[in-house]
Short mmCIF file of the C-alpha atoms (twelve columns), coordinates in Angstrom:
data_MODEL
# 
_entry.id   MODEL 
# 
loop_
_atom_site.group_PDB 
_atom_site.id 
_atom_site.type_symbol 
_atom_site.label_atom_id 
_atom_site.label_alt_id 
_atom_site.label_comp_id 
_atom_site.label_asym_id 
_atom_site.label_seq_id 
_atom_site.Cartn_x 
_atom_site.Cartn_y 
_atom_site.Cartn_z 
_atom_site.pdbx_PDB_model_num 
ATOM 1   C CA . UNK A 1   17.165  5.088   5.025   1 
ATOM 2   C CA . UNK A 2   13.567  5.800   3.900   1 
ATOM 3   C CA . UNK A 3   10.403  3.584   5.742   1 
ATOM 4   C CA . UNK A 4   8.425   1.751   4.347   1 
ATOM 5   C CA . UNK A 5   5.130   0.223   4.575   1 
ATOM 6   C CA . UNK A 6   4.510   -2.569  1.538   1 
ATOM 7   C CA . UNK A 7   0.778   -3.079  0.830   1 
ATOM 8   C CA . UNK A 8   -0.520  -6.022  -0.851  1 
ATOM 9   C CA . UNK A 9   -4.297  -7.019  -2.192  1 
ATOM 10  C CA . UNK A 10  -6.271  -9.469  -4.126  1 
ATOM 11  C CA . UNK A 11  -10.357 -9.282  -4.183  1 
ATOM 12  C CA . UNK A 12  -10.950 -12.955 -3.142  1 
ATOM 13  C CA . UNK A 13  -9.418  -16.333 -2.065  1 
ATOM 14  C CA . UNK A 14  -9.390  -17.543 -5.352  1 
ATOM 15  C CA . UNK A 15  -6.972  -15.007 -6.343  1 
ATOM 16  C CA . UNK A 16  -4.780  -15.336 -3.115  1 
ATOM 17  C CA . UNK A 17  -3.136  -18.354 -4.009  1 
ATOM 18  C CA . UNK A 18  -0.016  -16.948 -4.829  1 
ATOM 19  C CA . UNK A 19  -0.943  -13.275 -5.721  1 
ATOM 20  C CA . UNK A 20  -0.259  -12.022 -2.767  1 
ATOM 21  C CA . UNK A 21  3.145   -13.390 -2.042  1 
ATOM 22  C CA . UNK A 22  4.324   -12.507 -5.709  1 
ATOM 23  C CA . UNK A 23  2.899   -8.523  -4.836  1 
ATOM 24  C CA . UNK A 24  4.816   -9.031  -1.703  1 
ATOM 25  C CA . UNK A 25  8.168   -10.494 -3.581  1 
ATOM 26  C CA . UNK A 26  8.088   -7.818  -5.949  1 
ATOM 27  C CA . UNK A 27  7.855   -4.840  -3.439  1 
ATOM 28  C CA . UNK A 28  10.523  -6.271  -1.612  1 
ATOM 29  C CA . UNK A 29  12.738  -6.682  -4.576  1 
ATOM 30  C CA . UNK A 30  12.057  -2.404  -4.627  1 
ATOM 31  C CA . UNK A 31  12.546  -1.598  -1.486  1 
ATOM 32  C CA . UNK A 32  15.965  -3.409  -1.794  1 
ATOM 33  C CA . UNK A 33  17.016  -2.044  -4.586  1 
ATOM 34  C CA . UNK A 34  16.108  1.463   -2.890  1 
ATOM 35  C CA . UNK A 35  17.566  1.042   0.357   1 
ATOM 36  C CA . UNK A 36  14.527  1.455   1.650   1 
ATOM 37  C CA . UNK A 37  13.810  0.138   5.112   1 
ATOM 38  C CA . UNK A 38  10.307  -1.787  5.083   1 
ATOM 39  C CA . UNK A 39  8.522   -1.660  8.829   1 
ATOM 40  C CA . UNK A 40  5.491   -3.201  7.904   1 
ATOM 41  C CA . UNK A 41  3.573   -5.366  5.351   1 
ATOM 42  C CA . UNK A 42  0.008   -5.374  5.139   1 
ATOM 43  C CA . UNK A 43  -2.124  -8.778  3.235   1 
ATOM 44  C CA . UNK A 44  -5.487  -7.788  2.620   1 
ATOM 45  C CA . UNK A 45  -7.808  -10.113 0.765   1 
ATOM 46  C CA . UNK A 46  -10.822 -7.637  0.237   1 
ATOM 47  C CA . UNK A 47  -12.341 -5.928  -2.505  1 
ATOM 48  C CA . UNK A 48  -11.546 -2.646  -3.543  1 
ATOM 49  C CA . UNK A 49  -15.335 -1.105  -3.129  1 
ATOM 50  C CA . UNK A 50  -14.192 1.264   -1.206  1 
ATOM 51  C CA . UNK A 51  -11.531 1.996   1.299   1 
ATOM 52  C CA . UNK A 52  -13.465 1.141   4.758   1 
ATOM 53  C CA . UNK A 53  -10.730 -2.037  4.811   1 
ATOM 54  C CA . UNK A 54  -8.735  -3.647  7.429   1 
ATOM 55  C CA . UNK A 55  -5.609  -2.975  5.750   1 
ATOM 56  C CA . UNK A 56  -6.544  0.474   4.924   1 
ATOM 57  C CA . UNK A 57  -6.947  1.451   8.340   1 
ATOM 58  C CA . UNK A 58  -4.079  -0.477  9.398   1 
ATOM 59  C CA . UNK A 59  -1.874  1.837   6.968   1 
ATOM 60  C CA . UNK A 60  -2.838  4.637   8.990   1 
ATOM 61  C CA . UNK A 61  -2.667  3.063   12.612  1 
ATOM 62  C CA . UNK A 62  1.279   2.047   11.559  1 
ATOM 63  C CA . UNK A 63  1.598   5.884   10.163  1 
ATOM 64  C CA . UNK A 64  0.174   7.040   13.591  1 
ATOM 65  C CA . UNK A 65  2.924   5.231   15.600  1 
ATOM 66  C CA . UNK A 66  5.857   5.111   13.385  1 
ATOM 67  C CA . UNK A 67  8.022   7.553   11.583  1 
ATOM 68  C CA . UNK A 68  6.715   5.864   7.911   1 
ATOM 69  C CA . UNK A 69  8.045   7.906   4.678   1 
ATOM 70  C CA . UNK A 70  6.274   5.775   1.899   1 
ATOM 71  C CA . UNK A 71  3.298   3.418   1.477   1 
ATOM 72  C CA . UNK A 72  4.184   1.557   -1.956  1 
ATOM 73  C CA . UNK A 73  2.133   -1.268  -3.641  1 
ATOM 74  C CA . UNK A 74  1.645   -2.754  -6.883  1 
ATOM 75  C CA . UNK A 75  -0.590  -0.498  -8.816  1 
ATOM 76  C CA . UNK A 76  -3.022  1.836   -7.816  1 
ATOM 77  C CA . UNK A 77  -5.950  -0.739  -8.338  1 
ATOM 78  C CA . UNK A 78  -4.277  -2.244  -5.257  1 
ATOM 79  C CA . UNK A 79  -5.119  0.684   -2.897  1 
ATOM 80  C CA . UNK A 80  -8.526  0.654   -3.983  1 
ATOM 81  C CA . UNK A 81  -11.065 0.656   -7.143  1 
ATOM 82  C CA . UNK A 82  -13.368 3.305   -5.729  1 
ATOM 83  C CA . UNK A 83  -13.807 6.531   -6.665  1 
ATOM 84  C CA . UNK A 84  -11.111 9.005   -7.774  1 
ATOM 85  C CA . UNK A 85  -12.422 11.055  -4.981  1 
ATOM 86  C CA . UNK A 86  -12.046 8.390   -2.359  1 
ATOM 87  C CA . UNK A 87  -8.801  7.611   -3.587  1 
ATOM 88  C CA . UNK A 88  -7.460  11.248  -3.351  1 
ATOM 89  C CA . UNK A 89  -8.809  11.801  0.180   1 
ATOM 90  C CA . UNK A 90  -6.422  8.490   0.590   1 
ATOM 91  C CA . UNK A 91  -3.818  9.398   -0.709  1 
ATOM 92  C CA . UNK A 92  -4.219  13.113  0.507   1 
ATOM 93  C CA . UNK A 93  -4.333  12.234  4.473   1 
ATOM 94  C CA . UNK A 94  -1.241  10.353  3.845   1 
ATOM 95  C CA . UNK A 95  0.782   13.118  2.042   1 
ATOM 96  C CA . UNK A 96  -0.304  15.516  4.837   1 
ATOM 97  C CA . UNK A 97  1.583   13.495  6.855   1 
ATOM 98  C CA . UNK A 98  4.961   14.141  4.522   1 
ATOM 99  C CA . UNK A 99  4.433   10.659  3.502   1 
ATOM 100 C CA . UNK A 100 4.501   9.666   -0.091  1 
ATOM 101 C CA . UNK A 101 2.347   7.437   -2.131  1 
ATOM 102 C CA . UNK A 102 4.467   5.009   -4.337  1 
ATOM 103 C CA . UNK A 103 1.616   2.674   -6.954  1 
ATOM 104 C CA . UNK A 104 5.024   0.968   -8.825  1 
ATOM 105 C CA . UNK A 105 2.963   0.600   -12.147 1 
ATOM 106 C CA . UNK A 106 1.895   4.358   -11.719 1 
ATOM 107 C CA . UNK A 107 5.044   5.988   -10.106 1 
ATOM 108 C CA . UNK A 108 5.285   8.554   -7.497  1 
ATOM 109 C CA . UNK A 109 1.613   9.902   -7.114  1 
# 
């Protein structure tokens, strides 16, 4: 059974309301479906600017002291809405790692 980490993110408050719960409802609905076993999931209510972000980091602390196969969230916009360069690095530390990168709108990146 794969491990997952579910990440979920809104920009503000005002969009928290019940954005993040509905991300969370819906990543849980695939990891189910998957069999996939989920270790962790991360809230963040920041913007995107860039990925210096609580729940950024905390993806990697959770990687650093747990077997994790896949981070998975809603879209890609979720991880971040900085630069494609920025995002690669992300998503490039993480595949090092033999850990995959799931955005559910995108696919397997």
């Amino acid at each position: 059974m794969k491990k997952v980490i579910l990440y979920c993110r809104v920009a503000s408050s005002d969009q928290a309301n019940n954005n993040l719960d509905i991300q969370e409802q819906g990543l849980r609905n695939f990891a189910k479906a998957h069999n996939y076993e989920v270790v962790e999931v991360i809230k963040e209510i920041e913007s995107g600017a860039n990925l210096d972000r609580p729940g950024i980091n905390k993806i990697f602390e959770t990687t650093n002291h747990h077997k994790i196969d896949m981070v998975i969230a809603k879209n890609m916009s979720r991880y971040g809405r900085c630069s494609a360069s920025e995002l690669n690095s992300f998503i490039k530390k993480l595949t090092e790692k033999g850990i995959e990168v799931i955005a559910l709108a995108e696919g397997d990146l």
